[in-house]
PASEBA-1860 file (N, C-alpha, C; in nm, 3 decimals):
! residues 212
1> XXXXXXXX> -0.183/2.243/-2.759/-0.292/2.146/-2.767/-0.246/2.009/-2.719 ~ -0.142/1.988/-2.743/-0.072/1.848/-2.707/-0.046/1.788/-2.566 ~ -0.030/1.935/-2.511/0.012/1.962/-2.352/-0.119/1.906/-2.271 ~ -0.223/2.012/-2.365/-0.362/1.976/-2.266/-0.424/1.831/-2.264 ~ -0.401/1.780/-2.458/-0.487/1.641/-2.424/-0.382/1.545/-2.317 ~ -0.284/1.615/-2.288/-0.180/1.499/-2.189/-0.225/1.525/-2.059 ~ -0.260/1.638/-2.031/-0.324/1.665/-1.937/-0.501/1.595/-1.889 ~ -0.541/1.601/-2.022/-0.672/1.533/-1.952/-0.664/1.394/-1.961
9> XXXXXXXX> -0.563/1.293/-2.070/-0.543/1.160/-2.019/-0.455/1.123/-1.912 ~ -0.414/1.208/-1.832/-0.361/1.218/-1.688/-0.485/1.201/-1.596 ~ -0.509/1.338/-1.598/-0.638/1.328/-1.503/-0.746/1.214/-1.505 ~ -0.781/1.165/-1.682/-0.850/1.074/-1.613/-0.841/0.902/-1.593 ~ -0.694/0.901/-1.637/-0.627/0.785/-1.589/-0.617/0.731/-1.425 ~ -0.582/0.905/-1.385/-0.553/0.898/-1.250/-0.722/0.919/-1.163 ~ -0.837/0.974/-1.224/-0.983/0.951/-1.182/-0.966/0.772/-1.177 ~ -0.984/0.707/-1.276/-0.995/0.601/-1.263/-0.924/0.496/-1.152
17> XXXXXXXX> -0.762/0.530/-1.166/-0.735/0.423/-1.046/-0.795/0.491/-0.940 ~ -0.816/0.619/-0.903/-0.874/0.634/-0.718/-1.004/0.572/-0.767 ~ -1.096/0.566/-0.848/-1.217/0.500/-0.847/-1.168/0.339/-0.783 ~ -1.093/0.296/-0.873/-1.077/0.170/-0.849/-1.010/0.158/-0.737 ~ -0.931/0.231/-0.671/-0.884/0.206/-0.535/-0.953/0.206/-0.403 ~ -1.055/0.323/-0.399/-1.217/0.327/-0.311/-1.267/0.231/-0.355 ~ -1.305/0.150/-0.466/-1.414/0.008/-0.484/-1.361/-0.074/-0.380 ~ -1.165/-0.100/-0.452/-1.135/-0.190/-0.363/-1.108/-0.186/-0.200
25> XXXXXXXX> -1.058/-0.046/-0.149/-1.081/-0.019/-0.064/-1.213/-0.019/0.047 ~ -1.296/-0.001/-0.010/-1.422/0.014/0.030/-1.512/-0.097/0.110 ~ -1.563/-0.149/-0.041/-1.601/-0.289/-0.052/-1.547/-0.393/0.050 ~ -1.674/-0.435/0.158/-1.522/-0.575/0.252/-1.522/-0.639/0.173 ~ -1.422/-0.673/0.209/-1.329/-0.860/0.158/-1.279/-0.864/0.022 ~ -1.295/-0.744/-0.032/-1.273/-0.703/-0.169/-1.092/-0.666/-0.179 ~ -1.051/-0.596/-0.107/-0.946/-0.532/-0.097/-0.830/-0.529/0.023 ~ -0.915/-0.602/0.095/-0.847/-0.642/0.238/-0.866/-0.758/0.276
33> XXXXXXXX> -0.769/-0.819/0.333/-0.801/-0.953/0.443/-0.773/-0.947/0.535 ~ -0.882/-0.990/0.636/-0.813/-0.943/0.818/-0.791/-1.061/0.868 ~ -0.659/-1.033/0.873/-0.591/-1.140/1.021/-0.581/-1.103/1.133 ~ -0.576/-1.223/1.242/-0.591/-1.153/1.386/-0.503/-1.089/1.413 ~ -0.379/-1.138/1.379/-0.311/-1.040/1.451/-0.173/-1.009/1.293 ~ -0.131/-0.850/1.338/-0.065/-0.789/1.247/-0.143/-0.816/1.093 ~ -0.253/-0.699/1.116/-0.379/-0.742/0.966/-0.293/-0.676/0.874 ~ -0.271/-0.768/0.721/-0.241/-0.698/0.655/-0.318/-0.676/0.481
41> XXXXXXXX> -0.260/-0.644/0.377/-0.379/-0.573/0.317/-0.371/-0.712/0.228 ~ -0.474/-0.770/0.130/-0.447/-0.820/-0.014/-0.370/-0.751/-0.132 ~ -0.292/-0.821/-0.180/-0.273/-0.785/-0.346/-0.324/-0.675/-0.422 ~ -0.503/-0.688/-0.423/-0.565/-0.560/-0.486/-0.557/-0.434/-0.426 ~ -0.589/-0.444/-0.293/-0.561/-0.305/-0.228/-0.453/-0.250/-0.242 ~ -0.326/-0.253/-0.251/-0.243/-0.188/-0.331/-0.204/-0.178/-0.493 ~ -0.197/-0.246/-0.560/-0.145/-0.277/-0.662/-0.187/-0.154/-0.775 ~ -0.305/-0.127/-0.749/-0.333/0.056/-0.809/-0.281/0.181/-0.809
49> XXXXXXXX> -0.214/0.130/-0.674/-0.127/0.227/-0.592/0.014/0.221/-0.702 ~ 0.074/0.101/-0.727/0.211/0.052/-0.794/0.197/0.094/-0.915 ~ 0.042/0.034/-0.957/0.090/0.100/-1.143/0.069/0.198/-1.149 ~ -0.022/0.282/-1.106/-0.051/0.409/-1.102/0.100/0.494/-1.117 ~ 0.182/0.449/-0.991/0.316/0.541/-0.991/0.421/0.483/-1.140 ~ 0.379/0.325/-1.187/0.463/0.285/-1.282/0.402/0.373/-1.424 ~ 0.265/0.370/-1.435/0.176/0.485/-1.538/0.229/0.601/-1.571 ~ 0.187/0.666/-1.455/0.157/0.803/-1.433/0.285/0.879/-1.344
57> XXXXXXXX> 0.343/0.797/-1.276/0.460/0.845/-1.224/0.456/0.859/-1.071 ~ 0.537/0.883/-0.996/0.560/0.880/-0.850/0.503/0.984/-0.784 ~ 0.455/1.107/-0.873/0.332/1.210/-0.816/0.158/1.139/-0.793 ~ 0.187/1.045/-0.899/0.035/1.000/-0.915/0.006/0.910/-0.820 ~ 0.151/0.830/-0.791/0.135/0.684/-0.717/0.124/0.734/-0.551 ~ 0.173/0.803/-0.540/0.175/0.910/-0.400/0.024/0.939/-0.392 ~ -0.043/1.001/-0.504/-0.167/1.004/-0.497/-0.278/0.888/-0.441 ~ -0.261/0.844/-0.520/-0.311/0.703/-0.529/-0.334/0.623/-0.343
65> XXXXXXXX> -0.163/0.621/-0.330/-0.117/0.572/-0.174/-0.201/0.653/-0.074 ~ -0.230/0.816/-0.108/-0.318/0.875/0.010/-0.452/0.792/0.027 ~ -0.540/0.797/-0.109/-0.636/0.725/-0.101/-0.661/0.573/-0.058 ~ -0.524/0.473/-0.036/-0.512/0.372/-0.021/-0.517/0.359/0.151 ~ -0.447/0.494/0.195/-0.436/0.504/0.343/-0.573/0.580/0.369 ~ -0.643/0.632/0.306/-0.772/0.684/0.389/-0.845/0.547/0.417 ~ -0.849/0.474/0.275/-0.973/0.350/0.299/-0.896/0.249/0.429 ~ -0.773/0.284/0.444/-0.743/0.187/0.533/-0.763/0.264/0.628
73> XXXXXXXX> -0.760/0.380/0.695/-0.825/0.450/0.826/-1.000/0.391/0.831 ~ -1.088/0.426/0.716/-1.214/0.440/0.762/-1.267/0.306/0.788 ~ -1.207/0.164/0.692/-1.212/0.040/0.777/-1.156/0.037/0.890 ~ -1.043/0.063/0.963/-1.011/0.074/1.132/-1.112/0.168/1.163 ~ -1.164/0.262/1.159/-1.218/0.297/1.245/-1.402/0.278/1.238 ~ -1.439/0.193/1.150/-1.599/0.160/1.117/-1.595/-0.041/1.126 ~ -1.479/-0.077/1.071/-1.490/-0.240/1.066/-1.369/-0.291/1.124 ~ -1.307/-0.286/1.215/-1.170/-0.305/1.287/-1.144/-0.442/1.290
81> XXXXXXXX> -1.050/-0.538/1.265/-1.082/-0.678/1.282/-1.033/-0.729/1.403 ~ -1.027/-0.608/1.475/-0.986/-0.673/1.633/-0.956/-0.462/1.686 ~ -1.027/-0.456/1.842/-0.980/-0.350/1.851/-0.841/-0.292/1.864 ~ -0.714/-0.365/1.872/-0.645/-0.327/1.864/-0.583/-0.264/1.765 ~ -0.601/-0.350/1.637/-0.585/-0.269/1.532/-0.695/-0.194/1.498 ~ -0.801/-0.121/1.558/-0.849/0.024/1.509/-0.767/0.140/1.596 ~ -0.750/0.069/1.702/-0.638/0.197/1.750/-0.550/0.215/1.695 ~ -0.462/0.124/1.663/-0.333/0.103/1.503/-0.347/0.219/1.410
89> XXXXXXXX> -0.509/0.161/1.355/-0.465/0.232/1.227/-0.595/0.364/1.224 ~ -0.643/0.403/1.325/-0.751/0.478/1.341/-0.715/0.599/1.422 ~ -0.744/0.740/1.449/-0.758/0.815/1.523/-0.808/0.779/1.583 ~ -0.943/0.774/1.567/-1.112/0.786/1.562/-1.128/0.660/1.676 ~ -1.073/0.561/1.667/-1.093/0.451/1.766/-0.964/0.408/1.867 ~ -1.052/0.350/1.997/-0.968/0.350/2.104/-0.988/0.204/2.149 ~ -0.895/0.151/2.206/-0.890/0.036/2.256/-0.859/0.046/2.426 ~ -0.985/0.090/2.496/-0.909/0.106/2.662/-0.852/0.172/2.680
97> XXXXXXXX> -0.735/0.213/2.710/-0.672/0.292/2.728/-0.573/0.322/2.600 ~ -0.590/0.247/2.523/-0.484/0.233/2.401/-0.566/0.324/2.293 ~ -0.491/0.473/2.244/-0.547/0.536/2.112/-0.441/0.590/2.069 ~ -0.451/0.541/1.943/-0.365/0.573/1.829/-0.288/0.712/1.822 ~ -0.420/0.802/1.767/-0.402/0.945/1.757/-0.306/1.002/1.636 ~ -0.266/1.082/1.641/-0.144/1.123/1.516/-0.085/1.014/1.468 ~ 0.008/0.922/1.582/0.047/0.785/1.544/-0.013/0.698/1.393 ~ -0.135/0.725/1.432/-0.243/0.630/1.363/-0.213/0.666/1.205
105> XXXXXXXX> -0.243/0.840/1.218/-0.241/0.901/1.054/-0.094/0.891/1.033 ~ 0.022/0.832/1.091/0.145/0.808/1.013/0.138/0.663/0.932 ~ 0.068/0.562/1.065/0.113/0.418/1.013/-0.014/0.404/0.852 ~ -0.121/0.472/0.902/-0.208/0.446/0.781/-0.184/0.487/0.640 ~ -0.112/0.658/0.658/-0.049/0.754/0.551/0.048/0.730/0.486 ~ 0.168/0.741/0.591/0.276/0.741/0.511/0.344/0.634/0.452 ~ 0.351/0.533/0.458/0.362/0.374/0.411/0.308/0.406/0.294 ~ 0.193/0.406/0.284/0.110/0.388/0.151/0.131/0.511/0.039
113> XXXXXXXX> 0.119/0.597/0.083/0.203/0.686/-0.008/0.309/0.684/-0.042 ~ 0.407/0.594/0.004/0.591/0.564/-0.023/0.574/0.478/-0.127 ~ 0.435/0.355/-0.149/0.435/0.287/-0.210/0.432/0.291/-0.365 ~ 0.332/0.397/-0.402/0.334/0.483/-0.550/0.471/0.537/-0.536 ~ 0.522/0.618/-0.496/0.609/0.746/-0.529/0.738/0.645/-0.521 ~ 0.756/0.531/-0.472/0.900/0.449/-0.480/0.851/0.372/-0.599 ~ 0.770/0.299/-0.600/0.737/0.242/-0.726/0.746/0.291/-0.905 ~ 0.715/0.431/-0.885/0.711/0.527/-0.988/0.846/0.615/-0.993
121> XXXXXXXX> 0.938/0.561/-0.854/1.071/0.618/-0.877/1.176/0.523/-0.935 ~ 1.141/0.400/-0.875/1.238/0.325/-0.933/1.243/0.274/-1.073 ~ 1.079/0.264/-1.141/1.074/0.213/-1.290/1.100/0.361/-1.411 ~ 1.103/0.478/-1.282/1.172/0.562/-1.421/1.360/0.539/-1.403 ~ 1.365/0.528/-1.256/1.515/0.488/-1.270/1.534/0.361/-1.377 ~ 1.454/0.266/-1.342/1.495/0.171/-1.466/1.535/0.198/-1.608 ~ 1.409/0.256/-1.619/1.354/0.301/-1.770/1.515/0.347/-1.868 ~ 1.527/0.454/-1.727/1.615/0.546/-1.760/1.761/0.510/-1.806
129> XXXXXXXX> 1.801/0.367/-1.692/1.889/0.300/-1.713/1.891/0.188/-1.851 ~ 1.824/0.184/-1.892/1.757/0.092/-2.006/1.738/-0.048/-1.993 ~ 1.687/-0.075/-1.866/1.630/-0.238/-1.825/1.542/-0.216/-1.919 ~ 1.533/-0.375/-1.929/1.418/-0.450/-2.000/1.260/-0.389/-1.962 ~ 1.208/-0.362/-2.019/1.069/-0.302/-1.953/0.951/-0.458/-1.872 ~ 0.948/-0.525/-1.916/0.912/-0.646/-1.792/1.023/-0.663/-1.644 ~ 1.120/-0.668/-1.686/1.230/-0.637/-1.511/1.189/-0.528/-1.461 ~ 1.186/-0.406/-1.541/1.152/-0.268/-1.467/0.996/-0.322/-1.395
137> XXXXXXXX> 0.907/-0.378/-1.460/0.745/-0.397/-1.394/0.807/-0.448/-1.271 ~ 0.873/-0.597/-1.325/0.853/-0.682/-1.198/0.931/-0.618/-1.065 ~ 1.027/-0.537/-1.101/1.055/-0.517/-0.930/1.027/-0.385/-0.889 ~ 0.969/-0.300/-0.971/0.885/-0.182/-0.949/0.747/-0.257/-0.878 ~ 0.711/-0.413/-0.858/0.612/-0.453/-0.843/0.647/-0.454/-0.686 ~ 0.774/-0.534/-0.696/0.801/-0.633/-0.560/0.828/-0.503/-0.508 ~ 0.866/-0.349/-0.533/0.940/-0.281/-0.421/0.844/-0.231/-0.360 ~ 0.728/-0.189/-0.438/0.635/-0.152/-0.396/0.531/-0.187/-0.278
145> XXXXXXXX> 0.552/-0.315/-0.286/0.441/-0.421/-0.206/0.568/-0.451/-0.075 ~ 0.654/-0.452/-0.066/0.764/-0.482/0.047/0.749/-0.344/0.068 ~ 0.738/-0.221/0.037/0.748/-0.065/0.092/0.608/-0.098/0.184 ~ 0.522/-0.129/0.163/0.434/-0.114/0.241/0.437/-0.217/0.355 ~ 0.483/-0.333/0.323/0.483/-0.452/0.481/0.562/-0.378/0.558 ~ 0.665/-0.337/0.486/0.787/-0.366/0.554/0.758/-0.219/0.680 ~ 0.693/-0.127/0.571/0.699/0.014/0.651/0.608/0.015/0.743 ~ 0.498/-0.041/0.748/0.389/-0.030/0.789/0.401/-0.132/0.937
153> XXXXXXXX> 0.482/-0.263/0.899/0.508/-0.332/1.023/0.621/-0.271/1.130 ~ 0.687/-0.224/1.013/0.784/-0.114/1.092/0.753/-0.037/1.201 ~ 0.653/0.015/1.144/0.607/0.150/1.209/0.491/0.099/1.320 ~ 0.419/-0.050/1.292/0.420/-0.077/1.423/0.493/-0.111/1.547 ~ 0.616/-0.119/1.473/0.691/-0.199/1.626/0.777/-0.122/1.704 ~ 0.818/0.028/1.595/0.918/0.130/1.661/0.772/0.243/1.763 ~ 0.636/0.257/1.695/0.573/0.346/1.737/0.508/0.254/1.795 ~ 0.396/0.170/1.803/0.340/0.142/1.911/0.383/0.029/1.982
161> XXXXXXXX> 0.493/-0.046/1.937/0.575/-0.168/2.057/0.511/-0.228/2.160 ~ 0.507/-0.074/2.251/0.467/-0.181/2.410/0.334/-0.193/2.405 ~ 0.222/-0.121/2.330/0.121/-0.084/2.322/0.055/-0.234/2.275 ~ 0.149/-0.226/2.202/0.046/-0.358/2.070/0.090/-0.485/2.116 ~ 0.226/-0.507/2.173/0.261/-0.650/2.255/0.224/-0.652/2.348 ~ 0.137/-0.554/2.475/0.110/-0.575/2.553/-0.045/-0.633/2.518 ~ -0.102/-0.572/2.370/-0.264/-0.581/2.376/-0.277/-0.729/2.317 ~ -0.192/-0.781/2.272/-0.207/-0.951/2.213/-0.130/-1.014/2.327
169> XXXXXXXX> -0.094/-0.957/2.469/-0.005/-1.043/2.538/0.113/-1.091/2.520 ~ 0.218/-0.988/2.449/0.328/-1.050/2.388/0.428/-1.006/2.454 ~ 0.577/-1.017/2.416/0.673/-0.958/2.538/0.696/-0.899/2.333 ~ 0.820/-0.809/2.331/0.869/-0.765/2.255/0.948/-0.787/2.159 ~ 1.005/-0.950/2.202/1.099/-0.984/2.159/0.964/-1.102/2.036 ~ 0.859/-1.175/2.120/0.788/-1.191/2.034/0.720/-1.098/1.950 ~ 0.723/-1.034/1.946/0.649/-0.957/1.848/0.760/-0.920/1.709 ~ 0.879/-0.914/1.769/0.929/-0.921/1.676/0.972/-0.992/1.566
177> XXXXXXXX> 0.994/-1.115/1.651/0.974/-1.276/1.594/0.844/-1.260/1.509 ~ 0.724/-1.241/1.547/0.631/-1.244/1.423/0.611/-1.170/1.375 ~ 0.707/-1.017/1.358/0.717/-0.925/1.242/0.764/-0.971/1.157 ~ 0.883/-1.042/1.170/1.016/-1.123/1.052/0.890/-1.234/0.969 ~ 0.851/-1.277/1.052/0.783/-1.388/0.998/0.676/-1.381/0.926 ~ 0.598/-1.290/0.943/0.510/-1.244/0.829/0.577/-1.143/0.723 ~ 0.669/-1.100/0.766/0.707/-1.035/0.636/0.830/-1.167/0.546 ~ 0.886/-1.234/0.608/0.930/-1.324/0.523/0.837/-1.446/0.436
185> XXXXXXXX> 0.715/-1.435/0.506/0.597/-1.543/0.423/0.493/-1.441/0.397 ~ 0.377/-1.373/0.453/0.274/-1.358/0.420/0.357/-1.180/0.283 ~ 0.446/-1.131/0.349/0.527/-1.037/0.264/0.594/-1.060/0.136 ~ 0.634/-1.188/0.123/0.727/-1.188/0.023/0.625/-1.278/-0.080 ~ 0.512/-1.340/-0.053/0.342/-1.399/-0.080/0.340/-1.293/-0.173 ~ 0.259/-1.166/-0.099/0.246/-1.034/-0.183/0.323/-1.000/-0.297 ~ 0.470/-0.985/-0.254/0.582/-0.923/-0.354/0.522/-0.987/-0.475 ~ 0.535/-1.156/-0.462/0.554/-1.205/-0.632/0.402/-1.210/-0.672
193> XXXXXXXX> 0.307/-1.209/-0.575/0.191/-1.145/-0.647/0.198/-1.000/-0.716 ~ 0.201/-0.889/-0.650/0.234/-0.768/-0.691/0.319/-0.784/-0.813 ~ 0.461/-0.855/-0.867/0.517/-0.832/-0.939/0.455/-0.886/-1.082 ~ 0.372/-1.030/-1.041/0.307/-1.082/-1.144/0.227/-0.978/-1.226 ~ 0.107/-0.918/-1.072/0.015/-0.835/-1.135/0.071/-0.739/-1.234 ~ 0.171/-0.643/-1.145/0.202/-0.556/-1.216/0.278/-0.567/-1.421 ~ 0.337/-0.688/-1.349/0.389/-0.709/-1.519/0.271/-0.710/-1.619 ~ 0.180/-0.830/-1.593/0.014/-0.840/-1.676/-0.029/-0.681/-1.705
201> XXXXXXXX> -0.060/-0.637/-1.607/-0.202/-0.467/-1.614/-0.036/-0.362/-1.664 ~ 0.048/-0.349/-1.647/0.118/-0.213/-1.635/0.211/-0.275/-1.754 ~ 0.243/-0.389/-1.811/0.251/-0.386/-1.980/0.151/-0.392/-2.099 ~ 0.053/-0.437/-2.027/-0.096/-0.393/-2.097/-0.118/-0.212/-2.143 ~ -0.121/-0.164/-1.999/-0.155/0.018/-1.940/-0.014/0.059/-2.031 ~ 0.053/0.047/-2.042/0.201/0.099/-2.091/0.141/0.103/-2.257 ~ 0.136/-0.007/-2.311/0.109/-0.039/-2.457/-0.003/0.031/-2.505 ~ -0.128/0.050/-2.415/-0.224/0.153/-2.427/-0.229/0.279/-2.448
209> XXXX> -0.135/0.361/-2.367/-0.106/0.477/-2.288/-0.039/0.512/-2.437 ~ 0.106/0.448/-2.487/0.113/0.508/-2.511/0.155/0.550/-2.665 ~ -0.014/0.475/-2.719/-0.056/0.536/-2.855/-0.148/0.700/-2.835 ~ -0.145/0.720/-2.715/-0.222/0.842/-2.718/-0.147/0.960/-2.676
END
């Protein structure tokens, strides 16, 4: 009996964040902010993804990350904030001669799914190690939110490079210059948001969780 009610406050812990991850996903301007160039996500659009895996664990947060990468496909390919990035992050859309294709379902997928399942790996490594349970939040927060810049910008510059510096007019070497640079400001912005959030909702969700 014990097994099962753990089982259905699983399931509908984990109903709830994909609810809340499609709202925020969904919804414009809710869950995303588009910049012209190298768009990247807000705070909320992931951060469901982080506690979820800090909750529920690095199966759930993996979960979570798929749904985080669909809503980020079906905005590229229905609300693109420039066509280049719907080819980026879209099958479904083409920029001229420029389409994503398989490419697309890596940079959108797999990032975001690393983001739960590292997040939910490292705060049981914590746990396990016996950090403080606020240190375990906060950098189960920050790893989480740097897994996704970092991977996701990554994975623009090793997979589509010439594609994407040629479509903003860039040579390569700039583009790289403003990979560093948004991930050292608009990236590391996120982290101590993410870590804040996560400490607030996922020592709250923790203290909740687990009287039941």
């Amino acid at each position: 009996m014990e097994r099962k009610l753990s089982d259905v406050k699983y399931l509908t812990l984990l109903g709830l964040f994909v609810a809340i991850e499609l709202v925020l996903g969904l919804v414009p301007n809710l869950g995303y902010i588009q910049l012209p160039v190298l768009a990247l996500t807000i705070i909320t659009a992931h951060v469901p993804v982080i506690i979820s895996g800090v909750i529920l664990g690095p199966k759930a947060g993996g979960i979570l990350g798929f749904f985080f990468g669909l809503t980020s496909m079906i905005n590229a390919t229905y609300r693109p904030s420039n066509p280049i990035e719907g080819a980026v992050f879209s099958p479904f859309f083409t920029a001229g001669p420029f389409t994503g294709g398989v490419r697309s379902v890596i940079i959108c997928f797999l990032p975001r799914i690393l983001v739960g399942v590292f997040a939910g790996l490292l705060f049981a490594a914590l746990k396990k190690a016996r950090v403080k349970e606020p240190v375990s939040l906060i950098l189960s927060g920050v790893a989480g939110s740097l897994t996704n810049t970092i991977l996701v910008l990554a994975g623009i510059y090793f997979i589509f490079g010439n594609e994407y510096a040629a479509g903003y007019g860039m040579t390569m070497g700039v583009l790289r210059a403003a990979i560093f640079t948004v991930i050292s400001t608009n990236g590391l912005t996120e982290a101590v948001l993410a870590a804040i959030v996560t400490l607030v909702l996922g020592k709250a969700l923790l203290k909740v969780t687990s009287r039941y």
